[in-house]
mmCIF file of the N, C-alpha and C atoms, coordinates in Angstrom:
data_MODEL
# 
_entry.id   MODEL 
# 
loop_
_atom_site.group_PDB 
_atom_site.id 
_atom_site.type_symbol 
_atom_site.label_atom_id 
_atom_site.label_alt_id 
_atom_site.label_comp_id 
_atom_site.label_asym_id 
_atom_site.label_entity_id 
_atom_site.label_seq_id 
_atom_site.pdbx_PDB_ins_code 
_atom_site.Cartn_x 
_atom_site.Cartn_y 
_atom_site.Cartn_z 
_atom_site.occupancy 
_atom_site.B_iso_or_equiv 
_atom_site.pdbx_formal_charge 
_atom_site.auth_seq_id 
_atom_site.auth_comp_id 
_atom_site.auth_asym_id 
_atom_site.auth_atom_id 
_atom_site.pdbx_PDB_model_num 
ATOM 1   N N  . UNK A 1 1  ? 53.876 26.661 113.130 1.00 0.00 ? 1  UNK A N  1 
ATOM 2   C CA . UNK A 1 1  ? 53.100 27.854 112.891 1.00 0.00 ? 1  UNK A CA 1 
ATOM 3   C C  . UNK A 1 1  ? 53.894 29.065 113.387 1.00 0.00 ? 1  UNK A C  1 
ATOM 4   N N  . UNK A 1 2  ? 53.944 30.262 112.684 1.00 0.00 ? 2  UNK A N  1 
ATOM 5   C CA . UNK A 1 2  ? 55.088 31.049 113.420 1.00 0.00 ? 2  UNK A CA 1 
ATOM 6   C C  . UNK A 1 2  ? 53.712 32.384 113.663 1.00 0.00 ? 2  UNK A C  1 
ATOM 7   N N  . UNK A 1 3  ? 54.262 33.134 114.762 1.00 0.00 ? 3  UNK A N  1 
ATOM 8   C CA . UNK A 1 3  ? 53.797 33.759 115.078 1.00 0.00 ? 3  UNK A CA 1 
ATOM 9   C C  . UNK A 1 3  ? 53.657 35.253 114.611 1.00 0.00 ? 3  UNK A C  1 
ATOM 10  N N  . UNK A 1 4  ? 52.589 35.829 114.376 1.00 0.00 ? 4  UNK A N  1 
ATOM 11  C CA . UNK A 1 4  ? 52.602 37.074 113.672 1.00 0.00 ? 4  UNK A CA 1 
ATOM 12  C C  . UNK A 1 4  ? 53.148 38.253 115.204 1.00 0.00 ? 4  UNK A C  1 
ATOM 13  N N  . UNK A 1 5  ? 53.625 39.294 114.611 1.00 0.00 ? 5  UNK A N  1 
ATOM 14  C CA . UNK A 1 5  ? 54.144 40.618 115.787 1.00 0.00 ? 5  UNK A CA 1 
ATOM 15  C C  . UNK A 1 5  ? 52.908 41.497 115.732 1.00 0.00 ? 5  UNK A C  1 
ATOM 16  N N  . UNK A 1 6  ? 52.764 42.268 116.803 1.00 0.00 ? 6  UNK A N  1 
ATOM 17  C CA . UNK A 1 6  ? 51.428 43.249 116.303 1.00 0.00 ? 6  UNK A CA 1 
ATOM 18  C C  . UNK A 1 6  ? 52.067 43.827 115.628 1.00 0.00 ? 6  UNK A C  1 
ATOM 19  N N  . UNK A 1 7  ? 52.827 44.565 115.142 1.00 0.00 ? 7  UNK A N  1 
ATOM 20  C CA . UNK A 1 7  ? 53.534 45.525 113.752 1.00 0.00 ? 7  UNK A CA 1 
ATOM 21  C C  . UNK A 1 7  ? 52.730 44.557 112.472 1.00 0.00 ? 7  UNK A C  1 
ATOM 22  N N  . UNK A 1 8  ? 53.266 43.262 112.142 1.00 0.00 ? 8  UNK A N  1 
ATOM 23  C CA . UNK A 1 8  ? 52.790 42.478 111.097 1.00 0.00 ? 8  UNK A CA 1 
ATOM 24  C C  . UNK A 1 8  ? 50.957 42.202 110.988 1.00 0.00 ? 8  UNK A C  1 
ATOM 25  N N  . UNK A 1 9  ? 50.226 42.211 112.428 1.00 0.00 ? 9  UNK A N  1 
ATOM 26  C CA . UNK A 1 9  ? 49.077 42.443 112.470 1.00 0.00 ? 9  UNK A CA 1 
ATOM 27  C C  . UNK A 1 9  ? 48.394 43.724 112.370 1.00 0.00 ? 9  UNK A C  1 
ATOM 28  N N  . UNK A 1 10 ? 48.968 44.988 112.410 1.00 0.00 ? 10 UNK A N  1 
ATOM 29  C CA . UNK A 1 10 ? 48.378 45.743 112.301 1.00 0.00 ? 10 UNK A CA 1 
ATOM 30  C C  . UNK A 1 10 ? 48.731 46.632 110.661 1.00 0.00 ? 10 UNK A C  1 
ATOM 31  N N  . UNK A 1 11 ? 49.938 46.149 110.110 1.00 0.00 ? 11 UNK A N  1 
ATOM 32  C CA . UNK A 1 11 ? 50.076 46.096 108.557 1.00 0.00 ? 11 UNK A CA 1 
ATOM 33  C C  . UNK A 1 11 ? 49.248 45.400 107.942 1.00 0.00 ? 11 UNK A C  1 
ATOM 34  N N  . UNK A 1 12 ? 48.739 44.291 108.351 1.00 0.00 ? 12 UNK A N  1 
ATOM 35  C CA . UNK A 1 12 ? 47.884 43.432 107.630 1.00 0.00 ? 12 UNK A CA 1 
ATOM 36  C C  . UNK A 1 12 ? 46.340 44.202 107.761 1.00 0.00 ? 12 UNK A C  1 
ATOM 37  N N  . UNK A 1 13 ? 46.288 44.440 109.153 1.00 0.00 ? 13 UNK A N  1 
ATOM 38  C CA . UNK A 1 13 ? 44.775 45.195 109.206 1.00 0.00 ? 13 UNK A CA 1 
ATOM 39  C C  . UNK A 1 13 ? 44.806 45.920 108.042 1.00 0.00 ? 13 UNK A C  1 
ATOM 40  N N  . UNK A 1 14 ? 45.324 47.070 108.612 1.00 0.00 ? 14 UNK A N  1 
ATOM 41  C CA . UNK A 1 14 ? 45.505 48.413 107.236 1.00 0.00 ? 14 UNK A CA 1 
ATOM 42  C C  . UNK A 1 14 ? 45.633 47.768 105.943 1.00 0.00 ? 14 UNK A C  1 
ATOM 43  N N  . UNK A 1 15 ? 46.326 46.611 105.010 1.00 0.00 ? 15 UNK A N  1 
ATOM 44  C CA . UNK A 1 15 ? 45.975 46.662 103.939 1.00 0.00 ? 15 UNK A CA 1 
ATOM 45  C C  . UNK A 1 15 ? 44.670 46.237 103.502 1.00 0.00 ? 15 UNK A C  1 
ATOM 46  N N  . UNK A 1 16 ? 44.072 45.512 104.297 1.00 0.00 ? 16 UNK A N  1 
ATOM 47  C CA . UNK A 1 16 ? 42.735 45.069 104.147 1.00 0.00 ? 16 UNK A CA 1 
ATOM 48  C C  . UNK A 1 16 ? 41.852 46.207 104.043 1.00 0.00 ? 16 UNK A C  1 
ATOM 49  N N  . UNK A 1 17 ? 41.928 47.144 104.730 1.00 0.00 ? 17 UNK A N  1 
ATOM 50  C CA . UNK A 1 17 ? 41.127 48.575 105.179 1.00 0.00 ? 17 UNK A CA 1 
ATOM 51  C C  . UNK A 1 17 ? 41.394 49.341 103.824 1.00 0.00 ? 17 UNK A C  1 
ATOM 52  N N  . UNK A 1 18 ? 42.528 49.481 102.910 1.00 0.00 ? 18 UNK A N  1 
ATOM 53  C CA . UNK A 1 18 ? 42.844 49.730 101.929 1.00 0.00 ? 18 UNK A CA 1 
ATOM 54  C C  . UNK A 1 18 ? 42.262 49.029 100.951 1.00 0.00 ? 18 UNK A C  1 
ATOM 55  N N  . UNK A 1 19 ? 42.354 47.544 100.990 1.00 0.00 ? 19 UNK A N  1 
ATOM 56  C CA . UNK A 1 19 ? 41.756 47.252 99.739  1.00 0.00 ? 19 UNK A CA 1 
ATOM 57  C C  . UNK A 1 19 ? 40.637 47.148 99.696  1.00 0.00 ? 19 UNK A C  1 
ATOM 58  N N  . UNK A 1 20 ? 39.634 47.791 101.076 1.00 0.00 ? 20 UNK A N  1 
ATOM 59  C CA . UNK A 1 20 ? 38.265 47.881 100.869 1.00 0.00 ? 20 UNK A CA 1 
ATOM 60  C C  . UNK A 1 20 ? 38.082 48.837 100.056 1.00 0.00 ? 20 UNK A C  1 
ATOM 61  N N  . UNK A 1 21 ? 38.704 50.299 100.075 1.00 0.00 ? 21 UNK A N  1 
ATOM 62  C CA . UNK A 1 21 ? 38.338 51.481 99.700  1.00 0.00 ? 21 UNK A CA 1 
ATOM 63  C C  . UNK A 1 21 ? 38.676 51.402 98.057  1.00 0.00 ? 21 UNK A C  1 
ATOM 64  N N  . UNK A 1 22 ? 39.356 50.360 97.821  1.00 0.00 ? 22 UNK A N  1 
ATOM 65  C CA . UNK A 1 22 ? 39.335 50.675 96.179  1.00 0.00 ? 22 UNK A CA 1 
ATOM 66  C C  . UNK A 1 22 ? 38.414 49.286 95.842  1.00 0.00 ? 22 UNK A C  1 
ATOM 67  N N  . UNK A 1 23 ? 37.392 49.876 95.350  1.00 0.00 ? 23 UNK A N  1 
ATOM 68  C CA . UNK A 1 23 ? 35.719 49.229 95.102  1.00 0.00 ? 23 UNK A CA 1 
ATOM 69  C C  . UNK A 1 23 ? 35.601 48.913 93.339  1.00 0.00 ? 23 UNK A C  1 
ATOM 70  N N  . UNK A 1 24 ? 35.024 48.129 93.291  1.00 0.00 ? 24 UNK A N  1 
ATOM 71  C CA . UNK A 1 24 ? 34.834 48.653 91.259  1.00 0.00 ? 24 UNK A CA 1 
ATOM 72  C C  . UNK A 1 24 ? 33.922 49.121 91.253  1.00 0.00 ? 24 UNK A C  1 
ATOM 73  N N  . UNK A 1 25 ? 33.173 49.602 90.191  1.00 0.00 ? 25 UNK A N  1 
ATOM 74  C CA . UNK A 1 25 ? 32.122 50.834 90.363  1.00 0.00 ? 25 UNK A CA 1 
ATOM 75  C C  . UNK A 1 25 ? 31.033 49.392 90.162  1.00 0.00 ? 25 UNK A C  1 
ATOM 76  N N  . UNK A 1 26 ? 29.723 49.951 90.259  1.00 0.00 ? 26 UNK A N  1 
ATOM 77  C CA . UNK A 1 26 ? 28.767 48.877 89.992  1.00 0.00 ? 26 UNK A CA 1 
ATOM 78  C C  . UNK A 1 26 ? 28.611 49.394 88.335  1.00 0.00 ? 26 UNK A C  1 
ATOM 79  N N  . UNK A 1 27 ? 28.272 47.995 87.463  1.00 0.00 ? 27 UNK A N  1 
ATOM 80  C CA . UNK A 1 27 ? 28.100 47.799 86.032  1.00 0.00 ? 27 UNK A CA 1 
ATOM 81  C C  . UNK A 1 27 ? 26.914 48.868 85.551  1.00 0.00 ? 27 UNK A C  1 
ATOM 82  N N  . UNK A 1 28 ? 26.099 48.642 86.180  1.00 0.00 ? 28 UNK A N  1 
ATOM 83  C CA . UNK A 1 28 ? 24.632 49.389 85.820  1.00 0.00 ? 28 UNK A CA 1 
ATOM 84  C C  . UNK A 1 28 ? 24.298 50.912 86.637  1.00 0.00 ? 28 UNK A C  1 
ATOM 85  N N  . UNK A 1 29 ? 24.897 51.448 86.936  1.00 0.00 ? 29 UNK A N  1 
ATOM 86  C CA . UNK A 1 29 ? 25.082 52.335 87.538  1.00 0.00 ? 29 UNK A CA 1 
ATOM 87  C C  . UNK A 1 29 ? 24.269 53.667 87.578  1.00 0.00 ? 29 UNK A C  1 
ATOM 88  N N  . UNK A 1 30 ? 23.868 54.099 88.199  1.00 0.00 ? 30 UNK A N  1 
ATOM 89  C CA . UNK A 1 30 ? 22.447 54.869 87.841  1.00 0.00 ? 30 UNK A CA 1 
ATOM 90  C C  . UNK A 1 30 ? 22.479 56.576 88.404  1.00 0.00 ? 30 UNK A C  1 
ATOM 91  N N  . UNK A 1 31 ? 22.613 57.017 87.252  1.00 0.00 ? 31 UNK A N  1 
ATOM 92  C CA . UNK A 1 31 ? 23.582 58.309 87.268  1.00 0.00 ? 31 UNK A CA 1 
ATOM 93  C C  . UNK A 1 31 ? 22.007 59.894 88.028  1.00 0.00 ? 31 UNK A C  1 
ATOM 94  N N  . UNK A 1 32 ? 21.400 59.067 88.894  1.00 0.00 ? 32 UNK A N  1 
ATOM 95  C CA . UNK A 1 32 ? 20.241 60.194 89.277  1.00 0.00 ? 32 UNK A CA 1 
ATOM 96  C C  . UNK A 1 32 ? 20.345 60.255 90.624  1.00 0.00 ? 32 UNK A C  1 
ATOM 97  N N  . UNK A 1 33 ? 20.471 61.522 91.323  1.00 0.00 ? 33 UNK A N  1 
ATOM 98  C CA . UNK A 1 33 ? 20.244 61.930 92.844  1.00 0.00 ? 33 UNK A CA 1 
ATOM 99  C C  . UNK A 1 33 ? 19.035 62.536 93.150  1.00 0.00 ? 33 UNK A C  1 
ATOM 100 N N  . UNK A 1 34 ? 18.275 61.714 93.840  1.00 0.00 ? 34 UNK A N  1 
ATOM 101 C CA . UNK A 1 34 ? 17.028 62.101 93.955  1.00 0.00 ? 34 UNK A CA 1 
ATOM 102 C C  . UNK A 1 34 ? 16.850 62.970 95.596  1.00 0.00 ? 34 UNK A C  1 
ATOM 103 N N  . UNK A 1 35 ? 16.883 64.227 95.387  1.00 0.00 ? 35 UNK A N  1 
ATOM 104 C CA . UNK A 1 35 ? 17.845 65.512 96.651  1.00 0.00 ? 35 UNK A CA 1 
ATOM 105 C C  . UNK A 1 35 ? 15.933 65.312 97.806  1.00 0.00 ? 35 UNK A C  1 
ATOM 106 N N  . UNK A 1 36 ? 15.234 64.792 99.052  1.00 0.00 ? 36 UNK A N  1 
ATOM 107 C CA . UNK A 1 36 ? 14.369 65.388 99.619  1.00 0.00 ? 36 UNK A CA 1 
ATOM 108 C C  . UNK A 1 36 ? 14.654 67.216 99.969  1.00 0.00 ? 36 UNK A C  1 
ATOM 109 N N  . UNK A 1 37 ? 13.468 67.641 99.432  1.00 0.00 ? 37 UNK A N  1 
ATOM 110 C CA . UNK A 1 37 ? 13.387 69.162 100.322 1.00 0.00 ? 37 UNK A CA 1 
ATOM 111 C C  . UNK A 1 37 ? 12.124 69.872 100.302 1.00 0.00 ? 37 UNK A C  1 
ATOM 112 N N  . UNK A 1 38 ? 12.489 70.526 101.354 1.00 0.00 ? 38 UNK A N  1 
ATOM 113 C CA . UNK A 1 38 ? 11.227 71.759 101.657 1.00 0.00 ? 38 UNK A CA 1 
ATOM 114 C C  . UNK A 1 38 ? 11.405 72.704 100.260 1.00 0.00 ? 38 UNK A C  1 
ATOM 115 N N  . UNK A 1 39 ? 9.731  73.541 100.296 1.00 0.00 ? 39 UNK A N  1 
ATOM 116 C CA . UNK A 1 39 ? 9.471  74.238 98.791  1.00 0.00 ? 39 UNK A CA 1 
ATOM 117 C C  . UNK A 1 39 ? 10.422 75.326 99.449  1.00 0.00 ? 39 UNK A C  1 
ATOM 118 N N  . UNK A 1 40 ? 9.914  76.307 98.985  1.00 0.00 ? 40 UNK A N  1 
ATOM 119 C CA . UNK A 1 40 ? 9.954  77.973 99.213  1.00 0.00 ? 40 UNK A CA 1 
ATOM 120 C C  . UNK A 1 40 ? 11.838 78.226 98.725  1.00 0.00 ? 40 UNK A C  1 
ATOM 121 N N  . UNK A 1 41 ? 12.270 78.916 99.459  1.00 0.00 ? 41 UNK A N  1 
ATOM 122 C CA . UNK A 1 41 ? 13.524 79.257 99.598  1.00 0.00 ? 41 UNK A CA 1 
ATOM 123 C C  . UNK A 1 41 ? 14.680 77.927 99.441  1.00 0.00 ? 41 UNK A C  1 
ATOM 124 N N  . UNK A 1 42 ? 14.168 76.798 99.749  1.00 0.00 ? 42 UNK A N  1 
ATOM 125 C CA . UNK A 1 42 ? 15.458 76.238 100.142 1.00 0.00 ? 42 UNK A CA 1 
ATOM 126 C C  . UNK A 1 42 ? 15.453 75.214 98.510  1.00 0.00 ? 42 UNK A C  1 
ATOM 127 N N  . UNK A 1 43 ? 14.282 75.248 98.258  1.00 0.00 ? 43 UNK A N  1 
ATOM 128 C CA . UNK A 1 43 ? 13.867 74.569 96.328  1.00 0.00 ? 43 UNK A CA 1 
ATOM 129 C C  . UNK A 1 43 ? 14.568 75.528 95.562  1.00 0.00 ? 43 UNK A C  1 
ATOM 130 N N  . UNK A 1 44 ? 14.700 76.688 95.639  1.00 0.00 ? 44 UNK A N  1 
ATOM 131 C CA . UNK A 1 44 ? 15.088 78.092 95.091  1.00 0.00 ? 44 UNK A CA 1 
ATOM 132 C C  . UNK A 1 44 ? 16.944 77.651 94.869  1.00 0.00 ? 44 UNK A C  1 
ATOM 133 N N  . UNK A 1 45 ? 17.117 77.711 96.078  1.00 0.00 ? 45 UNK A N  1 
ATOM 134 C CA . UNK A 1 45 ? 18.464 77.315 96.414  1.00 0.00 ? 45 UNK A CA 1 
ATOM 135 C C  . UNK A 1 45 ? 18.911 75.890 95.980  1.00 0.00 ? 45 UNK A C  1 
ATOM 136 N N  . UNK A 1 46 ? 18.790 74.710 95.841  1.00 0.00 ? 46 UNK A N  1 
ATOM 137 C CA . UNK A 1 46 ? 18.837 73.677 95.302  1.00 0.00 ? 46 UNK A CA 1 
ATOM 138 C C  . UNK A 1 46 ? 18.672 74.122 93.944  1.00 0.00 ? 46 UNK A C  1 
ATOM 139 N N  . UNK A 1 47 ? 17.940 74.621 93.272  1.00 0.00 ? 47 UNK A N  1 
ATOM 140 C CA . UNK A 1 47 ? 17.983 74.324 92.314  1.00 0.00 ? 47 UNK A CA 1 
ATOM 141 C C  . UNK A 1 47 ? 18.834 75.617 91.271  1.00 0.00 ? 47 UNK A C  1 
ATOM 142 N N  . UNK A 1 48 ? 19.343 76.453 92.336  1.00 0.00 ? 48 UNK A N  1 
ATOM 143 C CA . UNK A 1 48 ? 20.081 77.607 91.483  1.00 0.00 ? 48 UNK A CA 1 
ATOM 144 C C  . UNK A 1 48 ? 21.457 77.225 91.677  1.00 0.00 ? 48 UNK A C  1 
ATOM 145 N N  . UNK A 1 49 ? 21.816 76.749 92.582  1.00 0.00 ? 49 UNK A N  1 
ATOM 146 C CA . UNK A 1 49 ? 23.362 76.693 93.333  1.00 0.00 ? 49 UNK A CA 1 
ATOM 147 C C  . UNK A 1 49 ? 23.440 75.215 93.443  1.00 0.00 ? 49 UNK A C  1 
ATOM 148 N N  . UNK A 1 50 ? 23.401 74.339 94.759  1.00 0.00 ? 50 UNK A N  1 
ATOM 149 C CA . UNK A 1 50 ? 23.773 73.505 94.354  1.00 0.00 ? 50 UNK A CA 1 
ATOM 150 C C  . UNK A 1 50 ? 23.706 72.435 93.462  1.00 0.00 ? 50 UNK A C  1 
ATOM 151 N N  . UNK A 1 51 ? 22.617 72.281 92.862  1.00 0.00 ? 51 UNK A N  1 
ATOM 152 C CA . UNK A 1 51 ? 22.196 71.119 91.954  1.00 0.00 ? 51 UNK A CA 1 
ATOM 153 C C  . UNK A 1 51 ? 23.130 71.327 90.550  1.00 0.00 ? 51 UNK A C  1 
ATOM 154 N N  . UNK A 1 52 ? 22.905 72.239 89.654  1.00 0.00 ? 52 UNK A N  1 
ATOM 155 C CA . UNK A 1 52 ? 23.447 72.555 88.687  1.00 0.00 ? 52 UNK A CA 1 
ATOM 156 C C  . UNK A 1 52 ? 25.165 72.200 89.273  1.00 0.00 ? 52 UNK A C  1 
ATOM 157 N N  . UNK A 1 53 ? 26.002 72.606 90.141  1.00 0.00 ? 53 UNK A N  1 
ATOM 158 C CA . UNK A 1 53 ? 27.329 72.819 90.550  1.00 0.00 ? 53 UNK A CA 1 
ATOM 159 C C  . UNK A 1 53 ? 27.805 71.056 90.797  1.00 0.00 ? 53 UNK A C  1 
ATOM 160 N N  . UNK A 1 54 ? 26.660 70.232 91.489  1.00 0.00 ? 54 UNK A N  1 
ATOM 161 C CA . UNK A 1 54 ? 26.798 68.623 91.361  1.00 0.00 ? 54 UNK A CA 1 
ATOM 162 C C  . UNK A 1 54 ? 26.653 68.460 90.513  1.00 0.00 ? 54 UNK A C  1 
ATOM 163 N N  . UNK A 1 55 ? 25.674 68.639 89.290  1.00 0.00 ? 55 UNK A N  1 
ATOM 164 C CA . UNK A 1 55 ? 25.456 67.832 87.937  1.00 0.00 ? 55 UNK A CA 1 
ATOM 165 C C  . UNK A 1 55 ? 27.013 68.349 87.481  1.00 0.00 ? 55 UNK A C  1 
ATOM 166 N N  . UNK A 1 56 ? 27.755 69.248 87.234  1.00 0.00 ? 56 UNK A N  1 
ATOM 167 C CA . UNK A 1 56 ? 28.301 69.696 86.402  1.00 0.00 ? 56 UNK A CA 1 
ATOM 168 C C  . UNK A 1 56 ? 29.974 68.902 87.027  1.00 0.00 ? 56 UNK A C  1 
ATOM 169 N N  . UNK A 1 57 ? 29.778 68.597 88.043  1.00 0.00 ? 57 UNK A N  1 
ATOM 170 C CA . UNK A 1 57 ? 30.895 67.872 89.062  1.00 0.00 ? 57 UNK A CA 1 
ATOM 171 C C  . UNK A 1 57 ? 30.865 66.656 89.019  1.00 0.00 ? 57 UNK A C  1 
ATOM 172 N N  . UNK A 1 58 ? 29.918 66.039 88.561  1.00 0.00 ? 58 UNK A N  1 
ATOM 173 C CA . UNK A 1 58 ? 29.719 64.450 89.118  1.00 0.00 ? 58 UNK A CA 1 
ATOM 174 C C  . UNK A 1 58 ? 29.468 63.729 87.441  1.00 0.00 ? 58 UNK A C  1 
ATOM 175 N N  . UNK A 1 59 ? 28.803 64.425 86.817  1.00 0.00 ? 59 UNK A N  1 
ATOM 176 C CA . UNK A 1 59 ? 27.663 63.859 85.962  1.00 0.00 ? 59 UNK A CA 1 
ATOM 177 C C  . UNK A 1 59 ? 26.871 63.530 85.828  1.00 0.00 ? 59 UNK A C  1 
ATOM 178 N N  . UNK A 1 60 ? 26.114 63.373 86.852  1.00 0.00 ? 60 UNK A N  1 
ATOM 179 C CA . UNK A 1 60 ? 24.781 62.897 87.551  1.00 0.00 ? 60 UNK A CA 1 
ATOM 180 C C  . UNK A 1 60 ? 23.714 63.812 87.319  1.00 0.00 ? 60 UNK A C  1 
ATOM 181 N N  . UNK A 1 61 ? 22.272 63.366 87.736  1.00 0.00 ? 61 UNK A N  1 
ATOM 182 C CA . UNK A 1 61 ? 20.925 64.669 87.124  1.00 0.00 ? 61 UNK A CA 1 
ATOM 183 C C  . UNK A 1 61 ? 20.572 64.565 88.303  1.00 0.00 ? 61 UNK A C  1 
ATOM 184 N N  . UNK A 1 62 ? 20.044 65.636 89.099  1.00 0.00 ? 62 UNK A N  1 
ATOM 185 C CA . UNK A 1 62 ? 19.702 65.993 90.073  1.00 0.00 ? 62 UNK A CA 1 
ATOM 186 C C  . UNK A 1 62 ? 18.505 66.214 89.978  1.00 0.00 ? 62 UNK A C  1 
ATOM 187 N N  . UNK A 1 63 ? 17.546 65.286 90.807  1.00 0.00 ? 63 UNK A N  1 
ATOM 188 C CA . UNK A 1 63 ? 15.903 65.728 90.549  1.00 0.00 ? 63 UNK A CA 1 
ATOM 189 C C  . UNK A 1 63 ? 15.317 65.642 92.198  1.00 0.00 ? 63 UNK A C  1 
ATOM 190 N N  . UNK A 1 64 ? 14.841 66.910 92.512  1.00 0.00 ? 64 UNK A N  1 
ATOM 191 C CA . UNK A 1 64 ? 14.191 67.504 93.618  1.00 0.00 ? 64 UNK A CA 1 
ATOM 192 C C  . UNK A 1 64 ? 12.835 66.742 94.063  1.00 0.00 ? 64 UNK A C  1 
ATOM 193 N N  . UNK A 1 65 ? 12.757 66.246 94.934  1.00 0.00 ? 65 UNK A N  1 
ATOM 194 C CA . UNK A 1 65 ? 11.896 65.934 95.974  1.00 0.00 ? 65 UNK A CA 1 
ATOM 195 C C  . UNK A 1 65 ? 10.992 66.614 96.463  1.00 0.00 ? 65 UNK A C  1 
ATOM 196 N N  . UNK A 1 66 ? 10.542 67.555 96.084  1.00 0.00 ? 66 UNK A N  1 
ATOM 197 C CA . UNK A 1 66 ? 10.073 68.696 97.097  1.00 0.00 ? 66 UNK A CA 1 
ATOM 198 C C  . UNK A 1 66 ? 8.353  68.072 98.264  1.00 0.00 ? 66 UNK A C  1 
ATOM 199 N N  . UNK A 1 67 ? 9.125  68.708 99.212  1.00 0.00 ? 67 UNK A N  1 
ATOM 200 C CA . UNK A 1 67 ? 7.483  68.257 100.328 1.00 0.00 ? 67 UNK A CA 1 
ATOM 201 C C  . UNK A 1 67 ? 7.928  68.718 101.563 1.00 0.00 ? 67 UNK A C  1 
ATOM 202 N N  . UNK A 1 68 ? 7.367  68.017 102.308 1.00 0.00 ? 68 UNK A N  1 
ATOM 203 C CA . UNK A 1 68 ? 7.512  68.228 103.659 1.00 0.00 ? 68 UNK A CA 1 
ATOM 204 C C  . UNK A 1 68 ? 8.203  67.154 104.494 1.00 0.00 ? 68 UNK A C  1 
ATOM 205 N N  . UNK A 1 69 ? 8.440  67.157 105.646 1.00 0.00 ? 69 UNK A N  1 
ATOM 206 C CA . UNK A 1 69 ? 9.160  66.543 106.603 1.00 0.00 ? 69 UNK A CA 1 
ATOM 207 C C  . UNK A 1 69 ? 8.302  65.237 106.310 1.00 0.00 ? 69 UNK A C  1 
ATOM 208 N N  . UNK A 1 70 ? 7.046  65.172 106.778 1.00 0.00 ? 70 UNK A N  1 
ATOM 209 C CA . UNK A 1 70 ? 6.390  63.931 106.936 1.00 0.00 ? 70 UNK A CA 1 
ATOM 210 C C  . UNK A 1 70 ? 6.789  62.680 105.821 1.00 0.00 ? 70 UNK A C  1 
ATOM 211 N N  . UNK A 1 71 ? 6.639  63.175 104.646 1.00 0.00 ? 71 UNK A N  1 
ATOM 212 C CA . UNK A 1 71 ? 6.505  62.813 103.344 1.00 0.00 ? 71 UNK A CA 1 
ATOM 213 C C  . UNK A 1 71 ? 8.362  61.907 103.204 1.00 0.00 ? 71 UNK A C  1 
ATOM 214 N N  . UNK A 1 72 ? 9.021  62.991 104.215 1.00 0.00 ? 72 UNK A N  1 
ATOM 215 C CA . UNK A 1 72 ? 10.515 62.299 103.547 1.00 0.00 ? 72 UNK A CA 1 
ATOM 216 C C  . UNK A 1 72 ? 10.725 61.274 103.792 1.00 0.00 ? 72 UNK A C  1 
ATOM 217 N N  . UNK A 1 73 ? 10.324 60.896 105.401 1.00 0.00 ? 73 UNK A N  1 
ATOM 218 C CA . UNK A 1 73 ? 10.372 59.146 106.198 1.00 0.00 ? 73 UNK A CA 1 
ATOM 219 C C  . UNK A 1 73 ? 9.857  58.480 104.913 1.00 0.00 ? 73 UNK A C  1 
ATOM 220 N N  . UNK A 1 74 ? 8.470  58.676 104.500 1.00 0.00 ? 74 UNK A N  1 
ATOM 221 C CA . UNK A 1 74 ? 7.861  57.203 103.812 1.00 0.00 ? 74 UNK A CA 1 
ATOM 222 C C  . UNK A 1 74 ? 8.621  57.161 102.541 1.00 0.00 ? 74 UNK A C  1 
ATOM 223 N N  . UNK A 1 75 ? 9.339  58.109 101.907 1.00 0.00 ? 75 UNK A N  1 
ATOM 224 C CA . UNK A 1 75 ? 9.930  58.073 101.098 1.00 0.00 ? 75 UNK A CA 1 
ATOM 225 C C  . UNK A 1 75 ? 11.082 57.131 101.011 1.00 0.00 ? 75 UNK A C  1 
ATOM 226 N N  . UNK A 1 76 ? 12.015 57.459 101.999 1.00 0.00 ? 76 UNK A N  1 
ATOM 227 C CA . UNK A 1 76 ? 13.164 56.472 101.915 1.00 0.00 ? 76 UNK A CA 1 
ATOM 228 C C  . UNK A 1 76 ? 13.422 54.833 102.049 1.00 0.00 ? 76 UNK A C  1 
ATOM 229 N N  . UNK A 1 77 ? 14.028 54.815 101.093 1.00 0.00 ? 77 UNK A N  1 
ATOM 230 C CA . UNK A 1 77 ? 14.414 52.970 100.518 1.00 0.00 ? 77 UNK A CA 1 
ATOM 231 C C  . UNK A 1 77 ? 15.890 52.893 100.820 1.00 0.00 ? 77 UNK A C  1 
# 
């Protein structure tokens, strides 16, 4: 059995760490960001600036959440 050097162990780490980051995309892929937010001003803003600037970047449809704090916990999956 021959022995690995840490140089050869820590090349090996890193390519592993590398070939995590190149992923295949998933098949069914589901092109919607569903954004939580407060109404008033910050719905205003989502939906003038950034939303339109992601759809137009990503390809994705951006659909607003709007509520309150309470509402966002039971929301998330």
């Amino acid at each position: 059995m021959t022995k690995l050097t840490r140089r050869q162990t820590l090349a090996g780490m890193g390519a592993l760490s590398a070939a995590g980051l190149i992923g295949m995309p998933a098949i069914a892929q589901e092109k919607t960001l569903i954004v939580p937010t407060l109404g008033g001003v910050w719905e205003q803003f989502w939906r003038s600036t950034i939303a339109p600037a992601f759809e137009k970047a990503s390809g994705a449809k951006v659909t607003l959440d709007v509520g309150n704090g309470r509402v966002f916990g039971a929301n998330l999956r």
